[in-house]
C-alpha positions as protocol buffer text, in pm:
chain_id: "A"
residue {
  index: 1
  type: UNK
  ca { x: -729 y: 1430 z: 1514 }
}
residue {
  index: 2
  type: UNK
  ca { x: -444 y: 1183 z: 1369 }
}
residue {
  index: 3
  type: UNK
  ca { x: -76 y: 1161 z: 1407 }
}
residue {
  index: 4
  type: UNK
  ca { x: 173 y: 892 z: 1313 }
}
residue {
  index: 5
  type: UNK
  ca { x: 484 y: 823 z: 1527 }
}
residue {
  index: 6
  type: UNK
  ca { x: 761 y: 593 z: 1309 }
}
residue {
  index: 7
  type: UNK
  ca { x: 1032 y: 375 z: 1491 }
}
residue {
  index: 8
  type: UNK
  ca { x: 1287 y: 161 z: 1308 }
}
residue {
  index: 9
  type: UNK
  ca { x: 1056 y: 26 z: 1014 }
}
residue {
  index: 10
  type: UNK
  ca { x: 691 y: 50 z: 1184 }
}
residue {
  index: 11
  type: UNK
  ca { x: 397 y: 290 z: 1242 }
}
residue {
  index: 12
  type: UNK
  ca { x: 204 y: 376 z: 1526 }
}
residue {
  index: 13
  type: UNK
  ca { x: -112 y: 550 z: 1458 }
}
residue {
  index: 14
  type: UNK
  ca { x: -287 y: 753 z: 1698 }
}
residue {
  index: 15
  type: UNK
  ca { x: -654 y: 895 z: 1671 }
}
residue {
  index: 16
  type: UNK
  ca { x: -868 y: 1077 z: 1922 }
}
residue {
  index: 17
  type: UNK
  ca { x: -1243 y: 1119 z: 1905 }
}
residue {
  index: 18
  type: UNK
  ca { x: -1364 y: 1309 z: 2201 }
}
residue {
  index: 19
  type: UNK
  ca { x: -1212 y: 1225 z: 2507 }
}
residue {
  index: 20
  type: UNK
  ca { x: -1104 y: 892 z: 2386 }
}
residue {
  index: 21
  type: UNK
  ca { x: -757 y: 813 z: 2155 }
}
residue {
  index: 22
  type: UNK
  ca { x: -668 y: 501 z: 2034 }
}
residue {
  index: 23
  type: UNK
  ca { x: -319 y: 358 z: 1908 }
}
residue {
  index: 24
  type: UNK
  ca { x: -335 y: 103 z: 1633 }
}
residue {
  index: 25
  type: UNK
  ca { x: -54 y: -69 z: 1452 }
}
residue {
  index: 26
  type: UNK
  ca { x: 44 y: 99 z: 1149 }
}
residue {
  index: 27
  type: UNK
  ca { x: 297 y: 4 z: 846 }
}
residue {
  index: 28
  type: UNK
  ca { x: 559 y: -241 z: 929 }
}
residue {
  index: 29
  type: UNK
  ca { x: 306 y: -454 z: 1132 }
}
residue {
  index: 30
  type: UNK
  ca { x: 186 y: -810 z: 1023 }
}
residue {
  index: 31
  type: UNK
  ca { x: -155 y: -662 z: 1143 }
}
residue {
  index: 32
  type: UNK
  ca { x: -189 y: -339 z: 1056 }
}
residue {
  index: 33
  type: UNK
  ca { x: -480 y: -137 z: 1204 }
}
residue {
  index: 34
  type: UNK
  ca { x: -481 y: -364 z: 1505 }
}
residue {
  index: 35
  type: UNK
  ca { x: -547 y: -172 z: 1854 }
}
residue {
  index: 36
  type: UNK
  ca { x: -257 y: -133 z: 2075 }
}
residue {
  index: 37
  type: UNK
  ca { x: -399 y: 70 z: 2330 }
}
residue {
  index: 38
  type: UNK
  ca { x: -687 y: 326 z: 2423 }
}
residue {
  index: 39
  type: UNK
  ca { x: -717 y: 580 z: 2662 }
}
residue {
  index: 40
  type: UNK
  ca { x: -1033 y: 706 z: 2796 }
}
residue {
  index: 41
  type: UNK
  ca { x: -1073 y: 1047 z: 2960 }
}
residue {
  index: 42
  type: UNK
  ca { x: -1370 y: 984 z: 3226 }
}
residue {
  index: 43
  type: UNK
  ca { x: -1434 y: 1315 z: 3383 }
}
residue {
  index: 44
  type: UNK
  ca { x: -1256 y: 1200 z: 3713 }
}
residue {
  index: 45
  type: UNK
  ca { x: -921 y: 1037 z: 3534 }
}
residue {
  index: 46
  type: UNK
  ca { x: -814 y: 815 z: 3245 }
}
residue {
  index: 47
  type: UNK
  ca { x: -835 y: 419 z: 3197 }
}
residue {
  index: 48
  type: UNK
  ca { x: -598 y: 295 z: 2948 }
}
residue {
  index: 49
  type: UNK
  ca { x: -685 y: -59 z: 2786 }
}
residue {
  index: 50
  type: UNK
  ca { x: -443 y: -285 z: 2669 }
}
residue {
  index: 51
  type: UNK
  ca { x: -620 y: -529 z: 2441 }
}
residue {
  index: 52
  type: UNK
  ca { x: -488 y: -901 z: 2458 }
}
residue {
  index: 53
  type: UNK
  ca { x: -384 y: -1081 z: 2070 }
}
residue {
  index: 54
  type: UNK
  ca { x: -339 y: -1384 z: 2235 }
}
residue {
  index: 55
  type: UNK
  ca { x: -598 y: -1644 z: 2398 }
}
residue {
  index: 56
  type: UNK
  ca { x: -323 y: -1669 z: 2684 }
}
residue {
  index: 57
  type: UNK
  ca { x: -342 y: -1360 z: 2816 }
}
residue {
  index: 58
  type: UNK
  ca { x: -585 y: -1142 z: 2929 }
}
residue {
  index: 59
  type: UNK
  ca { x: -678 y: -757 z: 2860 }
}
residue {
  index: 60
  type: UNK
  ca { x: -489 y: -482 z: 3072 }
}
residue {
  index: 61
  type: UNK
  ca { x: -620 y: -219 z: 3239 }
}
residue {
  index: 62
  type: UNK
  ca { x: -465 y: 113 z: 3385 }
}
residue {
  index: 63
  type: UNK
  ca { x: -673 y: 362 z: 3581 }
}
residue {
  index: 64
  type: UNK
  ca { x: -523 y: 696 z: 3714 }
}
residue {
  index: 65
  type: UNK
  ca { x: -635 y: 977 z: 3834 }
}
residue {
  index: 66
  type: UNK
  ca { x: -550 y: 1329 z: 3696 }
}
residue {
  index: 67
  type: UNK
  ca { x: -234 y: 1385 z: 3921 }
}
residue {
  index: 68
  type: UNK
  ca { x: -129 y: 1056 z: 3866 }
}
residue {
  index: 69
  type: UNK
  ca { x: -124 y: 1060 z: 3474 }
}
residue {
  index: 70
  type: UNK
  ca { x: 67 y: 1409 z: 3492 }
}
residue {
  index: 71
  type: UNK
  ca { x: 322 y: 1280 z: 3731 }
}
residue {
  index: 72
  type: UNK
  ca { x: 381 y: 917 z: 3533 }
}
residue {
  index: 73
  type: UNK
  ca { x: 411 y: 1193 z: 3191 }
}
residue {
  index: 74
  type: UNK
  ca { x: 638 y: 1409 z: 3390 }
}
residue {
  index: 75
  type: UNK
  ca { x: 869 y: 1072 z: 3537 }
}
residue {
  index: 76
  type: UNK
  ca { x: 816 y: 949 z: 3106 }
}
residue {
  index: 77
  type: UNK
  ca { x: 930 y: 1246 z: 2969 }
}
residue {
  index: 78
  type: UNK
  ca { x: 1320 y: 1188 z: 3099 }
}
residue {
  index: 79
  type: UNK
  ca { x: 1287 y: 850 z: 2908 }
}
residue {
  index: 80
  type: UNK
  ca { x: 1153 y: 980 z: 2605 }
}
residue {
  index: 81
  type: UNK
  ca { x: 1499 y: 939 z: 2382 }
}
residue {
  index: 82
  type: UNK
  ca { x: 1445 y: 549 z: 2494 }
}
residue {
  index: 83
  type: UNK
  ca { x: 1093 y: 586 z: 2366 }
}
residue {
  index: 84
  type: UNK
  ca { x: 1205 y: 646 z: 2047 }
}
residue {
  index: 85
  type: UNK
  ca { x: 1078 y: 1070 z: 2061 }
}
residue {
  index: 86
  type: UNK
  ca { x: 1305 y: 1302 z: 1908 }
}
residue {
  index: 87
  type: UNK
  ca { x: 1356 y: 1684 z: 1992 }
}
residue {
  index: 88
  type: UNK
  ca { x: 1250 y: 1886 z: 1712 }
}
């Protein structure tokens, strides 16, 4: 499964395979196909990984719980006109 989400004058790809997705830099990125983020389903919740692009950082990591990840897409969801999603 693939969709592409556009904002201003760049691409975000994002793929799932199984019960991981991925989002990669699209068009309008100096590194296109780079990984932004991926989101694991585990069979008890979801880690997200951030990947780091710099050697002064380090790699993120989010892990939630089922309830948790609805709740933080419910609270997301009344921000979603800041996040660049339209109504359709």
């Amino acid at each position: 499964m693939k969709a592409i989400y556009k904002s201003d004058n760049t691409e975000q790809v994002v793929y799932r395979l199984g019960e991981t997705a991925s989002v990669r830099a699209g068009s309008g990125y100096s590194r296109p196909g780079n990984l932004h983020c991926s989101v694991e389903n585990t069979g008890n919740g979801y880690i997200a990984y951030f990947p780091s692009h710099s050697s002064t950082t380090q790699d993120y990591y989010v892990c939630l719980d089922y309830a948790q990840v609805r709740d933080l897409v419910l609270g997301l969801s009344m921000f979603k006109e800041e996040l660049g999603f339209k109504d359709e």
